[in-house]
N, CA, C and O atoms as CSV, one atom per row, in Angstrom:
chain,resi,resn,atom,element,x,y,z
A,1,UNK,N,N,60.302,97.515,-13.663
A,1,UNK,CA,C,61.739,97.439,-13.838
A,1,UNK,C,C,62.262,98.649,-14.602
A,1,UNK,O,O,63.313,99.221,-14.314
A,2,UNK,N,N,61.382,99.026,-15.683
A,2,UNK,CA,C,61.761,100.655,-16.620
A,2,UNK,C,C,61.754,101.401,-15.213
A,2,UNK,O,O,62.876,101.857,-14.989
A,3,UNK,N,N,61.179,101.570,-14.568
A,3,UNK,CA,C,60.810,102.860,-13.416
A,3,UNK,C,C,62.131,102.697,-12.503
A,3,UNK,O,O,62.771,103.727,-12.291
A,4,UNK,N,N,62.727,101.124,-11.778
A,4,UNK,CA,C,63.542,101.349,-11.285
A,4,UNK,C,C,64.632,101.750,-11.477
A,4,UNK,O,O,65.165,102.474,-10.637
A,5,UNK,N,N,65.427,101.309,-12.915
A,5,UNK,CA,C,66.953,101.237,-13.038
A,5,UNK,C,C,66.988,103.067,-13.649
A,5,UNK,O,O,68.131,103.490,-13.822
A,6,UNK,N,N,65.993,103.935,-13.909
A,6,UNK,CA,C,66.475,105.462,-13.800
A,6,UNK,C,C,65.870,106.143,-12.556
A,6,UNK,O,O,65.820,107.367,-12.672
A,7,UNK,N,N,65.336,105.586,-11.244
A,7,UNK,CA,C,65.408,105.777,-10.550
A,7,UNK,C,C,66.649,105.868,-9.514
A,7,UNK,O,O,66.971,106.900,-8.926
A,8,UNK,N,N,67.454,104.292,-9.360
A,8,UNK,CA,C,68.460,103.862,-8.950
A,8,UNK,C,C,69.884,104.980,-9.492
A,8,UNK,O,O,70.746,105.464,-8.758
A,9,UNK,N,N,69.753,105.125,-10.797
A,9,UNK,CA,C,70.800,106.334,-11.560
A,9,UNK,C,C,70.625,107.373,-10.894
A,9,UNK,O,O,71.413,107.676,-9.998
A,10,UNK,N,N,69.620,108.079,-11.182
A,10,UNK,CA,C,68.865,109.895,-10.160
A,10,UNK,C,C,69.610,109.373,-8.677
A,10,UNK,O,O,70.805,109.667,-8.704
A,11,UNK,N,N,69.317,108.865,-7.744
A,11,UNK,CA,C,69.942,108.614,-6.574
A,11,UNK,C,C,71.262,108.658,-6.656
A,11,UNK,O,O,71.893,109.617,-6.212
A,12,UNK,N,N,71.789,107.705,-7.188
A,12,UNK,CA,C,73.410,107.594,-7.028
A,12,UNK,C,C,73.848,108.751,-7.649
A,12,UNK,O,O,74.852,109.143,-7.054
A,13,UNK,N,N,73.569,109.449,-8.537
A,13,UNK,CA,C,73.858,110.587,-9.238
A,13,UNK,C,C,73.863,111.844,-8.108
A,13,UNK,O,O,74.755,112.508,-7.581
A,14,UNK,N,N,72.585,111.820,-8.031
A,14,UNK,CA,C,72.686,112.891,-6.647
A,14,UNK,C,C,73.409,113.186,-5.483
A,14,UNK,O,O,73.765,114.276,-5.035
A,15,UNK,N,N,73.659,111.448,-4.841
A,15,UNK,CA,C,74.994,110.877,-3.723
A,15,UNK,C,C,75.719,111.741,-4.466
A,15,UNK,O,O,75.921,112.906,-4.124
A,16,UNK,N,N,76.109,111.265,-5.426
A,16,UNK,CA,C,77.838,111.600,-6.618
A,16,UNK,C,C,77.907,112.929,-5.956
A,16,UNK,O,O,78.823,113.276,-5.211
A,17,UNK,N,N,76.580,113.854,-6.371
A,17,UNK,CA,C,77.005,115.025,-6.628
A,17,UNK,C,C,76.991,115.937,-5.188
A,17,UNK,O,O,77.208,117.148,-5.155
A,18,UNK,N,N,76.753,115.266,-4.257
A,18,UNK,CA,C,76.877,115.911,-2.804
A,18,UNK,C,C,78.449,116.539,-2.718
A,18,UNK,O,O,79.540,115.975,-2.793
A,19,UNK,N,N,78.106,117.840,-2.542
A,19,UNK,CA,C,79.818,118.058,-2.143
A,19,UNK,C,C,80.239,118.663,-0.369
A,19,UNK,O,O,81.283,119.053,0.155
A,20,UNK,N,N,79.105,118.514,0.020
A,20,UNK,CA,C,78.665,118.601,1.919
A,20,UNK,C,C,79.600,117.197,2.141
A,20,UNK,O,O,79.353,116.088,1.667
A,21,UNK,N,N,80.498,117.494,2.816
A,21,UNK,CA,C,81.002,116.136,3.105
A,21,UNK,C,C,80.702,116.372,4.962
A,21,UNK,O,O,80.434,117.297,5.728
A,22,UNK,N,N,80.892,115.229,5.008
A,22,UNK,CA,C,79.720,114.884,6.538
A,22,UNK,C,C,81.742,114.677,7.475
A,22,UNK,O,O,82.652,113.953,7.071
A,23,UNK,N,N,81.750,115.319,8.320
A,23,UNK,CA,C,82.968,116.065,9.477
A,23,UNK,C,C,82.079,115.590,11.056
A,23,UNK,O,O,80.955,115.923,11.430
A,24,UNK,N,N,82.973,114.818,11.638
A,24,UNK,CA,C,82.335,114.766,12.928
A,24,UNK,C,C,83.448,115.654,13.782
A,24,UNK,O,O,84.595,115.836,13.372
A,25,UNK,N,N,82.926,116.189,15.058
A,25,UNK,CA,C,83.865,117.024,16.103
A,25,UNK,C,C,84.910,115.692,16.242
A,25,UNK,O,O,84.548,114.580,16.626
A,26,UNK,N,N,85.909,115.959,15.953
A,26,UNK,CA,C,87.278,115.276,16.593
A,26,UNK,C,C,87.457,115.126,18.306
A,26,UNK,O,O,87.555,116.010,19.156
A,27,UNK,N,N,87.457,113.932,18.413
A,27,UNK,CA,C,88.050,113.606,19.909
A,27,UNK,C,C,89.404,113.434,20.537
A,27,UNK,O,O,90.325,113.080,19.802
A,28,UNK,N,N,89.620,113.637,21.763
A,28,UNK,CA,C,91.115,113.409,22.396
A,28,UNK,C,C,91.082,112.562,23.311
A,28,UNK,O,O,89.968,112.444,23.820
A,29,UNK,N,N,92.006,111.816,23.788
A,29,UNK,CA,C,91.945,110.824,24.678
A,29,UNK,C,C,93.478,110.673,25.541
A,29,UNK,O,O,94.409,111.471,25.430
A,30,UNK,N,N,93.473,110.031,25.995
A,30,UNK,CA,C,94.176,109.915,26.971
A,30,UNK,C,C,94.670,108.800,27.290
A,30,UNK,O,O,93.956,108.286,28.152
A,31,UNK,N,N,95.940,107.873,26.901
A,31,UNK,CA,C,96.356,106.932,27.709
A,31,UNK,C,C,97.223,106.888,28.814
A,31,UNK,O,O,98.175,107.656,28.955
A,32,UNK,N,N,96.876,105.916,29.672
A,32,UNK,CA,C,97.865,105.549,30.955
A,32,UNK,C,C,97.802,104.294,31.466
A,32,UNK,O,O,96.941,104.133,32.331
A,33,UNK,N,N,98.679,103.070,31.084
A,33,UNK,CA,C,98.089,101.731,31.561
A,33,UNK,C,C,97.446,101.588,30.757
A,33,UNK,O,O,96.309,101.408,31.193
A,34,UNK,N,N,97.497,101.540,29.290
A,34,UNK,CA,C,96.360,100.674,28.470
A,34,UNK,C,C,95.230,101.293,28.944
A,34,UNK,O,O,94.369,101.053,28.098
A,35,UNK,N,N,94.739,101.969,29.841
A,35,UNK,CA,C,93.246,102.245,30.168
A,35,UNK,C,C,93.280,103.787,29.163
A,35,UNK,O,O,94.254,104.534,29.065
A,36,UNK,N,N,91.798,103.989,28.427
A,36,UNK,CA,C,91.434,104.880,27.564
A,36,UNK,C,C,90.948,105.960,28.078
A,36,UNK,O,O,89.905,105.616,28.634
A,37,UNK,N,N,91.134,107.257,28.232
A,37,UNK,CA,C,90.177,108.051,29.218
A,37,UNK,C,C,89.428,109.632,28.217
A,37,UNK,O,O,89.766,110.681,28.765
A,38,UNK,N,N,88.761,109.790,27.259
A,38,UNK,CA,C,88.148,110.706,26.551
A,38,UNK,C,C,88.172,112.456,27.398
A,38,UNK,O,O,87.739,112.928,28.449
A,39,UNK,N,N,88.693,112.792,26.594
A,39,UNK,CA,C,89.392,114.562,27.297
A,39,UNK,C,C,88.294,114.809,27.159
A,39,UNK,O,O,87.609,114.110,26.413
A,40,UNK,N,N,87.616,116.180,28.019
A,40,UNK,CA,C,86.331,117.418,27.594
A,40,UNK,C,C,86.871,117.668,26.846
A,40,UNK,O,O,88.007,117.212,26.718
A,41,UNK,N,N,86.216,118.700,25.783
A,41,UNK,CA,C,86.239,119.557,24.765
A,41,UNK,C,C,85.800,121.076,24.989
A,41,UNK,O,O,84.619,121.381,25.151
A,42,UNK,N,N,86.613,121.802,24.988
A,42,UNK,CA,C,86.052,123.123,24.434
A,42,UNK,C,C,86.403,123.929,23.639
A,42,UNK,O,O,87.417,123.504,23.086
A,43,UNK,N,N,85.978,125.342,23.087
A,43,UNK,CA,C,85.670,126.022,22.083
A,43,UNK,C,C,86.319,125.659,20.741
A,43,UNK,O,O,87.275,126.133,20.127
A,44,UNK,N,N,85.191,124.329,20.422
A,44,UNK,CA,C,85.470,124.295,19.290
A,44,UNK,C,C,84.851,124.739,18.108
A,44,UNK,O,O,83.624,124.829,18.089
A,45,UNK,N,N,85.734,125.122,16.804
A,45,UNK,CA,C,85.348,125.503,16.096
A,45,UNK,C,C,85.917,125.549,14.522
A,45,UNK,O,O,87.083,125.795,14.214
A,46,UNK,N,N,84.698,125.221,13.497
A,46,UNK,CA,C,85.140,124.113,12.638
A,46,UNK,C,C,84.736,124.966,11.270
A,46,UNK,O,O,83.650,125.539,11.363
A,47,UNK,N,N,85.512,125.153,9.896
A,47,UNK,CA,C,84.987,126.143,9.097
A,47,UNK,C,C,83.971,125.029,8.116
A,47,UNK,O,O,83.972,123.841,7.795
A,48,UNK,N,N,83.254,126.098,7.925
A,48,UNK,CA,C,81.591,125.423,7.701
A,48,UNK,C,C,80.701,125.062,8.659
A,48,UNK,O,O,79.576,124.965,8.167
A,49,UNK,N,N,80.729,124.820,9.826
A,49,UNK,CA,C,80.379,125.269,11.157
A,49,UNK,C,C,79.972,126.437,11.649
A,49,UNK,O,O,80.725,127.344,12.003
A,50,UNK,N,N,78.637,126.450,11.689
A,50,UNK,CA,C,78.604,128.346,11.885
A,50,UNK,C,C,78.238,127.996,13.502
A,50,UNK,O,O,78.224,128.985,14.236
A,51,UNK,N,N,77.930,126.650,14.149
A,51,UNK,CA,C,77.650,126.171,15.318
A,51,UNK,C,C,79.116,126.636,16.298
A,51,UNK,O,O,79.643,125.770,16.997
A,52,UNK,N,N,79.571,127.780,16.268
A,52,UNK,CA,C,80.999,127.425,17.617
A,52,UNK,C,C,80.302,127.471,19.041
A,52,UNK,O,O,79.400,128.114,19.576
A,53,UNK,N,N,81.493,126.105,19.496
A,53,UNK,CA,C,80.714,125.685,20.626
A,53,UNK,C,C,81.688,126.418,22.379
A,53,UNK,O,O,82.576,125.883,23.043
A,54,UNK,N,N,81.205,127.342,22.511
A,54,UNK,CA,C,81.966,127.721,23.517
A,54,UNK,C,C,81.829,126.420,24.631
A,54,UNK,O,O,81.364,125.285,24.523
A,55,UNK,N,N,82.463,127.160,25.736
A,55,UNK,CA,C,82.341,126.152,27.398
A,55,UNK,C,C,82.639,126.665,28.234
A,55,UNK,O,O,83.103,127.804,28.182
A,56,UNK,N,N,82.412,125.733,29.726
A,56,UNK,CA,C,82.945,126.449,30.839
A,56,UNK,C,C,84.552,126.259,30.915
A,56,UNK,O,O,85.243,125.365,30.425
A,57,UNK,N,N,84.967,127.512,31.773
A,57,UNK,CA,C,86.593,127.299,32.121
A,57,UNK,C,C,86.755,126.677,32.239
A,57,UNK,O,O,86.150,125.808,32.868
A,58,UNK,N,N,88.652,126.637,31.192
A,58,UNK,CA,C,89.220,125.136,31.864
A,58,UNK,C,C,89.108,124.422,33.042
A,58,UNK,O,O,89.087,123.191,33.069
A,59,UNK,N,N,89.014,125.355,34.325
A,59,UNK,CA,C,89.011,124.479,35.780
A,59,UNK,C,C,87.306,123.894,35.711
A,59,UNK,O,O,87.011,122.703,35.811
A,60,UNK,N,N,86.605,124.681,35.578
A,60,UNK,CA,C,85.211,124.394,35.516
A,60,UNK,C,C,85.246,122.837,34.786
A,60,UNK,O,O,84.916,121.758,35.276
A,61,UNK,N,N,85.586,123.038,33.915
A,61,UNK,CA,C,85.397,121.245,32.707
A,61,UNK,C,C,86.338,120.566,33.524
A,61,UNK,O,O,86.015,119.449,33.929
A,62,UNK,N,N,87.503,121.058,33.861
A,62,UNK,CA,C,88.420,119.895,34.778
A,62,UNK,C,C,87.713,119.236,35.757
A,62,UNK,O,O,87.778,118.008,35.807
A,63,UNK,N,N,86.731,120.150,36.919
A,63,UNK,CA,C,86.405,119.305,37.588
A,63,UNK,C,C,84.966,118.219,37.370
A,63,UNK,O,O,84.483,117.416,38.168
A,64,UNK,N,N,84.373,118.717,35.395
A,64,UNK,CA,C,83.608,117.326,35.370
A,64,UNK,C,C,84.931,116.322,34.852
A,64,UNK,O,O,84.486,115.617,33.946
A,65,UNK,N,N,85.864,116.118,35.010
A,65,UNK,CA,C,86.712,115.060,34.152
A,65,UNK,C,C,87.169,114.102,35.095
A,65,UNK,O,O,88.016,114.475,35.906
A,66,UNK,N,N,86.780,113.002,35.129
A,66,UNK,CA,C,87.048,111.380,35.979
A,66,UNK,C,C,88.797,112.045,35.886
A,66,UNK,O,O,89.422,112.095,34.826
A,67,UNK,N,N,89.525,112.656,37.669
A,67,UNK,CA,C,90.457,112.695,37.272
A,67,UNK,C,C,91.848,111.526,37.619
A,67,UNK,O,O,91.906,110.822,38.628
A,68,UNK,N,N,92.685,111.552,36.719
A,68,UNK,CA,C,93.039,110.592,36.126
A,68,UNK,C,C,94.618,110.380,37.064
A,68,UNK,O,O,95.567,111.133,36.848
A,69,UNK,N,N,94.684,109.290,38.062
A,69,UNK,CA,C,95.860,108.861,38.922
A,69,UNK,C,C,96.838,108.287,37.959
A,69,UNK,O,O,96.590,107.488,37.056
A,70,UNK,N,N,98.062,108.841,38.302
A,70,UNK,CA,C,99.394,108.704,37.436
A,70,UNK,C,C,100.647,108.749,38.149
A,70,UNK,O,O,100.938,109.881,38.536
A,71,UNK,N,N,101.713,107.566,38.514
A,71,UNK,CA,C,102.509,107.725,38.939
A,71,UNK,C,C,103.884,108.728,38.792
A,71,UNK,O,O,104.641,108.330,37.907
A,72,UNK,N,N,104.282,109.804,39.416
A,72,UNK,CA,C,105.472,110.750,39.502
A,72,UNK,C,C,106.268,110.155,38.111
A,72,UNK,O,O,106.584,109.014,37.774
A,73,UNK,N,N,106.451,111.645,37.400
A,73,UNK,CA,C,107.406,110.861,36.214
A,73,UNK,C,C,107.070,109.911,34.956
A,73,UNK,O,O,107.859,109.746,34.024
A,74,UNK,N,N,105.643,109.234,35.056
A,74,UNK,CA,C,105.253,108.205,34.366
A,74,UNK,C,C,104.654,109.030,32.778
A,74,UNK,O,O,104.409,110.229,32.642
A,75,UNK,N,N,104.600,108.520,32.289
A,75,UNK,CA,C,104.859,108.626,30.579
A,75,UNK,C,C,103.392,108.679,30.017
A,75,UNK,O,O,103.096,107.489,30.128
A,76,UNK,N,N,102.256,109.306,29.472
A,76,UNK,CA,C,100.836,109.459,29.345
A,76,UNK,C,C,101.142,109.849,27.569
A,76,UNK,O,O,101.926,110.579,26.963
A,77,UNK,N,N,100.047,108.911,27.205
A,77,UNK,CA,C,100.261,109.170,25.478
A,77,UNK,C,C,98.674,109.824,25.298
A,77,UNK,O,O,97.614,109.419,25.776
A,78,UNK,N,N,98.892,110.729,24.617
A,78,UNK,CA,C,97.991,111.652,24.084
A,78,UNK,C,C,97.554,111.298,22.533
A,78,UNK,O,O,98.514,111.142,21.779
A,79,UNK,N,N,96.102,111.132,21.883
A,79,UNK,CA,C,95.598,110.504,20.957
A,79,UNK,C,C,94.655,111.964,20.612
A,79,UNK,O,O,94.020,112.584,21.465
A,80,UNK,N,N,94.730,112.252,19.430
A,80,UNK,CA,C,93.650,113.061,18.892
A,80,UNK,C,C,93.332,112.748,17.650
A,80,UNK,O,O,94.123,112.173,16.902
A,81,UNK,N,N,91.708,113.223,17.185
A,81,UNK,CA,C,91.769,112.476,16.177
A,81,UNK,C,C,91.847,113.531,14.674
A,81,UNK,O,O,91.581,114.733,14.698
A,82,UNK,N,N,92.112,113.048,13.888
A,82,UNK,CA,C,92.277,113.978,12.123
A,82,UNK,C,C,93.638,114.346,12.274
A,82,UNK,O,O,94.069,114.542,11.137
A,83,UNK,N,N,94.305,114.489,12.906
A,83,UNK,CA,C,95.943,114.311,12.716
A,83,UNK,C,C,95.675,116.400,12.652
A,83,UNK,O,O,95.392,117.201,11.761
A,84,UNK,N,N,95.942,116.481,13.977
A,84,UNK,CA,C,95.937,118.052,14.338
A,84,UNK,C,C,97.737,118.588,13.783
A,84,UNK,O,O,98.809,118.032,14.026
A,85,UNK,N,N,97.405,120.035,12.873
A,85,UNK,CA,C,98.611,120.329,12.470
A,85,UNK,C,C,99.343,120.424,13.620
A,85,UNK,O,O,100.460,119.909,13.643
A,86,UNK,N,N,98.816,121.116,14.788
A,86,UNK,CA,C,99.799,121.550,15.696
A,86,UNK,C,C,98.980,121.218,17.044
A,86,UNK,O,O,97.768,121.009,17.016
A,87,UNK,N,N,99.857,121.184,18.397
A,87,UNK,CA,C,99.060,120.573,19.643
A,87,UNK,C,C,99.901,121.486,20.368
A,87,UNK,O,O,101.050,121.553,19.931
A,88,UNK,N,N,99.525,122.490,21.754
A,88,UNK,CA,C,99.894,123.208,22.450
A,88,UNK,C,C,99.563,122.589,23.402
A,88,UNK,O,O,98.347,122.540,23.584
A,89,UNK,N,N,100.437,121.878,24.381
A,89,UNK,CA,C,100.204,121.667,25.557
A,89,UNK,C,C,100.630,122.438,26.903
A,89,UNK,O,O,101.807,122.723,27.122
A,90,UNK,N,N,99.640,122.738,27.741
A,90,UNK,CA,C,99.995,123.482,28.776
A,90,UNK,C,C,99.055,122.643,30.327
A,90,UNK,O,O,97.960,122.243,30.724
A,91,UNK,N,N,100.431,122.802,30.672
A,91,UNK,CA,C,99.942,121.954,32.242
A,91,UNK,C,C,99.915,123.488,33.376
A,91,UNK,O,O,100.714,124.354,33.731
A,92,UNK,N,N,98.551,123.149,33.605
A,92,UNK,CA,C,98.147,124.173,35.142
A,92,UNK,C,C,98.498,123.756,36.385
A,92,UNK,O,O,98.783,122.585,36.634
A,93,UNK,N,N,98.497,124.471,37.032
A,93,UNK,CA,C,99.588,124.293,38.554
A,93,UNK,C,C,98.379,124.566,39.230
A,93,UNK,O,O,97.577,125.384,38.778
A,94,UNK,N,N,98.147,123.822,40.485
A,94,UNK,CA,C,97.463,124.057,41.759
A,94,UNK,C,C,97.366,125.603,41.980
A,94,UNK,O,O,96.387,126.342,42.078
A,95,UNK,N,N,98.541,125.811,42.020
A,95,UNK,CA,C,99.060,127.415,42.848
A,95,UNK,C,C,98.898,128.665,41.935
A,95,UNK,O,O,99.306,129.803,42.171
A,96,UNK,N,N,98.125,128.160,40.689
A,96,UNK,CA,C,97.450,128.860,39.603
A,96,UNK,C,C,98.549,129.571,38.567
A,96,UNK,O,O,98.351,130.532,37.824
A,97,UNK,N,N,99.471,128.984,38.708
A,97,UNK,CA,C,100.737,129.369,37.404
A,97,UNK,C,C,100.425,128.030,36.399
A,97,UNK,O,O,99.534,127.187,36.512
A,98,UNK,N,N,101.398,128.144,35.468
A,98,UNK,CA,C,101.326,127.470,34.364
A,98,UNK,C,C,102.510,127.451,33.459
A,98,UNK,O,O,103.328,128.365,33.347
A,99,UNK,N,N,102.516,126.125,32.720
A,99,UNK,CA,C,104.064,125.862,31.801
A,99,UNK,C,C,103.483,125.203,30.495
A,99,UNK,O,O,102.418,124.615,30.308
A,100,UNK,N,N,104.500,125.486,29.678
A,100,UNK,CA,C,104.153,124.690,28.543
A,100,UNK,C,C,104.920,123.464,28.798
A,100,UNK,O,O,105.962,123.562,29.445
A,101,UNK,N,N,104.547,122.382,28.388
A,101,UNK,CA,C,104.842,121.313,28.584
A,101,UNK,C,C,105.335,120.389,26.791
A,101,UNK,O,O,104.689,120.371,25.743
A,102,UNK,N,N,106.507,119.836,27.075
A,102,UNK,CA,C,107.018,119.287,25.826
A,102,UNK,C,C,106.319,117.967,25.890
A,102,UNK,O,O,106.128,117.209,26.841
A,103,UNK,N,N,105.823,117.854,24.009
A,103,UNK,CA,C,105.600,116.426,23.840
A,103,UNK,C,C,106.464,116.112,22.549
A,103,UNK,O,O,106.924,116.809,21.644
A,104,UNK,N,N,106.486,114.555,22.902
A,104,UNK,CA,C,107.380,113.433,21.782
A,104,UNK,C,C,106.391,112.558,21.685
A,104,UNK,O,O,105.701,112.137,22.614
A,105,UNK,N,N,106.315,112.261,20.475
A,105,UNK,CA,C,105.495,111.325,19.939
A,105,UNK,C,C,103.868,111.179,20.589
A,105,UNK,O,O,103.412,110.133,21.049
A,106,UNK,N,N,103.318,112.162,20.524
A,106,UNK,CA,C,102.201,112.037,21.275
A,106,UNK,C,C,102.404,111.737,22.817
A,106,UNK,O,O,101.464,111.403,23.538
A,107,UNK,N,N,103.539,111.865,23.207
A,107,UNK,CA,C,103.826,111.481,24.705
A,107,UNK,C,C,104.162,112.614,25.344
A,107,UNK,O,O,104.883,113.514,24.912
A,108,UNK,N,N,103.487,112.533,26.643
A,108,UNK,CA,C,103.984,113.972,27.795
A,108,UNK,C,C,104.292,113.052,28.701
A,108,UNK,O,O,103.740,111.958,28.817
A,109,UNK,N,N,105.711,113.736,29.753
A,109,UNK,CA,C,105.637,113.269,31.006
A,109,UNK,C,C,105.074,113.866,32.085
A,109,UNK,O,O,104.901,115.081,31.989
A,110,UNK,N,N,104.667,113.203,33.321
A,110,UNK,CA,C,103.945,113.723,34.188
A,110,UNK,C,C,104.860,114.226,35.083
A,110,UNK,O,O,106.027,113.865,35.231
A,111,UNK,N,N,104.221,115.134,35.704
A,111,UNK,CA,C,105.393,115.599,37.326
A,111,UNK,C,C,105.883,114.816,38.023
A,111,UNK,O,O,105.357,113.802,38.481
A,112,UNK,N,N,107.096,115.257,38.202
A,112,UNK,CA,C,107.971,114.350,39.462
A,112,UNK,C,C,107.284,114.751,41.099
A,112,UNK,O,O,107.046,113.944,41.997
A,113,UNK,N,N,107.097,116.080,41.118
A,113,UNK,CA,C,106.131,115.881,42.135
A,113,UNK,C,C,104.554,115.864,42.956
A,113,UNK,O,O,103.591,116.563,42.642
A,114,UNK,N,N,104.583,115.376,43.504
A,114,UNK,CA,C,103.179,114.777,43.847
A,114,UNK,C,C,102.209,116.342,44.086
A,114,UNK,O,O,102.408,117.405,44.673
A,115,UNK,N,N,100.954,115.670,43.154
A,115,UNK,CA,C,99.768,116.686,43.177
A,115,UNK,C,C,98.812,116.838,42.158
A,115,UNK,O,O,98.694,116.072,41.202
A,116,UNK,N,N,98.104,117.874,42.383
A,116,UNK,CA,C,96.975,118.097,41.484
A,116,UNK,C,C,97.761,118.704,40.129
A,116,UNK,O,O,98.844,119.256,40.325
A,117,UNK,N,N,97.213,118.611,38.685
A,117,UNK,CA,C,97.690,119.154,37.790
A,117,UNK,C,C,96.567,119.122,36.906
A,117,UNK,O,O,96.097,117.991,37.023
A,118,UNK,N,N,95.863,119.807,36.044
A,118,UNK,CA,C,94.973,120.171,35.163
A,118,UNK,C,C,95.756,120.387,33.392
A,118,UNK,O,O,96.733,121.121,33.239
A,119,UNK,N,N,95.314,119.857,32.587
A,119,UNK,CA,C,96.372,119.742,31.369
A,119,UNK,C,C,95.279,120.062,30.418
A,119,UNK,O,O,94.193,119.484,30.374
A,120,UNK,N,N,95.679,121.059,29.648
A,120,UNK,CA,C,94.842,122.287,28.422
A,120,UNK,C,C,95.671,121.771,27.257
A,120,UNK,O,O,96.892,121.896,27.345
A,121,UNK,N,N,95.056,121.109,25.990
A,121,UNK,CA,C,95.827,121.165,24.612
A,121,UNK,C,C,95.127,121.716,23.809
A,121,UNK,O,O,94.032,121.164,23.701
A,122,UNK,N,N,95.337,122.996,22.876
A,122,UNK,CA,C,94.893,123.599,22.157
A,122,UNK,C,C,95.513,122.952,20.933
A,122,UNK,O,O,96.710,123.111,20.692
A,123,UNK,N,N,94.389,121.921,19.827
A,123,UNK,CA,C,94.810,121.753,19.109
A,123,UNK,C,C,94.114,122.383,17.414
A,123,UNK,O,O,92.899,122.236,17.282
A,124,UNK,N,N,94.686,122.868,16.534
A,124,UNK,CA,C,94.588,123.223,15.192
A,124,UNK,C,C,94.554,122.635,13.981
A,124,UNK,O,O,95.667,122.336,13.548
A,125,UNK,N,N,93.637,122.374,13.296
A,125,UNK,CA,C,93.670,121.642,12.041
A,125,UNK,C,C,93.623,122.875,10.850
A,125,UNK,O,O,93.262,124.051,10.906
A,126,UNK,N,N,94.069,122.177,9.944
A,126,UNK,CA,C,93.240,122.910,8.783
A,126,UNK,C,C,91.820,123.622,8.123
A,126,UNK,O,O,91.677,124.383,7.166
A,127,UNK,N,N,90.739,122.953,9.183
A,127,UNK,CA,C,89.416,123.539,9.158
A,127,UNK,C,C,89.397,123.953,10.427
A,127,UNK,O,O,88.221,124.265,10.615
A,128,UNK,N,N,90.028,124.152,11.463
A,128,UNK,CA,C,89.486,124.656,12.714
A,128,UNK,C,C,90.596,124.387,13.754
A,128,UNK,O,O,91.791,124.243,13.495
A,129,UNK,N,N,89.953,124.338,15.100
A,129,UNK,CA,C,90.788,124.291,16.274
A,129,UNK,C,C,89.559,123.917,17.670
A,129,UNK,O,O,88.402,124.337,17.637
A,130,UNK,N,N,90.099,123.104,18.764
A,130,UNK,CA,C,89.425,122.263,19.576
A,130,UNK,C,C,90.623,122.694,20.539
A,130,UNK,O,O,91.800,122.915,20.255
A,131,UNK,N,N,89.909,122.748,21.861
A,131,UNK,CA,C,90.959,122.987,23.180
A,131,UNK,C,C,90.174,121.310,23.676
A,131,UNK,O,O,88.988,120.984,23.615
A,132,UNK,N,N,91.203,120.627,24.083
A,132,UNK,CA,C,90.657,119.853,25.111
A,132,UNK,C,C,91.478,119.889,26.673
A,132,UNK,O,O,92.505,120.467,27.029
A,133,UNK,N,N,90.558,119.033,27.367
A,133,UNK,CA,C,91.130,119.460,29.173
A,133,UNK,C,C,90.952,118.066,29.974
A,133,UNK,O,O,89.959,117.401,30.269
A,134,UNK,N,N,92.249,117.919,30.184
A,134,UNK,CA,C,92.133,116.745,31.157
A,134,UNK,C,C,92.579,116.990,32.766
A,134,UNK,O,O,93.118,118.092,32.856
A,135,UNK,N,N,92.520,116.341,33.966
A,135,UNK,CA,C,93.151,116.806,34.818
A,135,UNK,C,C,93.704,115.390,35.359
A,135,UNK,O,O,93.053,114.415,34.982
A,136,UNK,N,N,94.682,115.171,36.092
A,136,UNK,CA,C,95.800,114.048,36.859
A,136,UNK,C,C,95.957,114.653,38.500
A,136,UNK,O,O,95.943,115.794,38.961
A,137,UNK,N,N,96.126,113.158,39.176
A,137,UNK,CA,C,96.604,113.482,40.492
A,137,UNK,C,C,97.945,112.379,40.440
A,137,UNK,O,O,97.986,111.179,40.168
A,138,UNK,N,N,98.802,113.170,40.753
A,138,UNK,CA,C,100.121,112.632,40.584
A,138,UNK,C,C,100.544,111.927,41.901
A,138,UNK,O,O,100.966,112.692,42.768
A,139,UNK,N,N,100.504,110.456,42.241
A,139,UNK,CA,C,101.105,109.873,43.261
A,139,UNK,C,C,102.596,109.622,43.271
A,139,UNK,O,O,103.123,109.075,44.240
């Protein structure tokens, strides 16, 4: 019992004194219909992280992404996680142009007209920055 209770102290003391605080990569997601859909990720990169994680082109990661059917006009709420200072959204065009796209409240609307669309958010925290990539076929 002498051996344990300054054993038990040394441990918790040591916990105490960890100042590595443990950061997981932040995720993005995607609602439409209550259904949840997890964005790719790329080049992210996190300070204290000497790991930056490049990737393939946006179109490249678009086409691993389950892509995601959305009615003309319909309303898609965007979820990221650690509360990103800032979120750049840009929707890609079939015909290989591109727009920035306005969001409210974590909400984008989708195109009024029907088609393929690929959607890039470059988002920024205070330790870093994460692009994620989703893509939609607009009925």
């Amino acid at each position: 019992m002498k051996i344990l209770i300054p054993l038990l102290t040394t441990v918790i003391l040591l916990a105490g004194c960890n100042t590595h605080s443990i950061e997981t990569q932040p995720e993005g997601k995607v609602v439409v219909n209550d259904q949840t859909y997890t964005m790719l990720s790329k080049d992210y990169q996190w300070e204290g992280d000497n790991d930056t994680k490049g990737s393939p082109t946006t179109t490249e990661l678009a086409d691993e992404f389950k892509n995601i059917t959305v009615k003309k006009g319909e309303y898609v709420k965007l979820e990221i996680e650690q509360n990103p200072l800032h979120i750049n959204v840009t929707k890609l065009n079939k015909n290989g142009t591109n727009e920035h796209v306005k969001m409210k409240d974590n909400t984008i609307k989708m195109p009024t007209v029907a088609g393929y669309y690929i959607y890039e958010l470059k988002t920024t925290w205070k330790k870093g920055k994460e692009t994620f990539v989703f893509d939609v076929n607009v009925e």
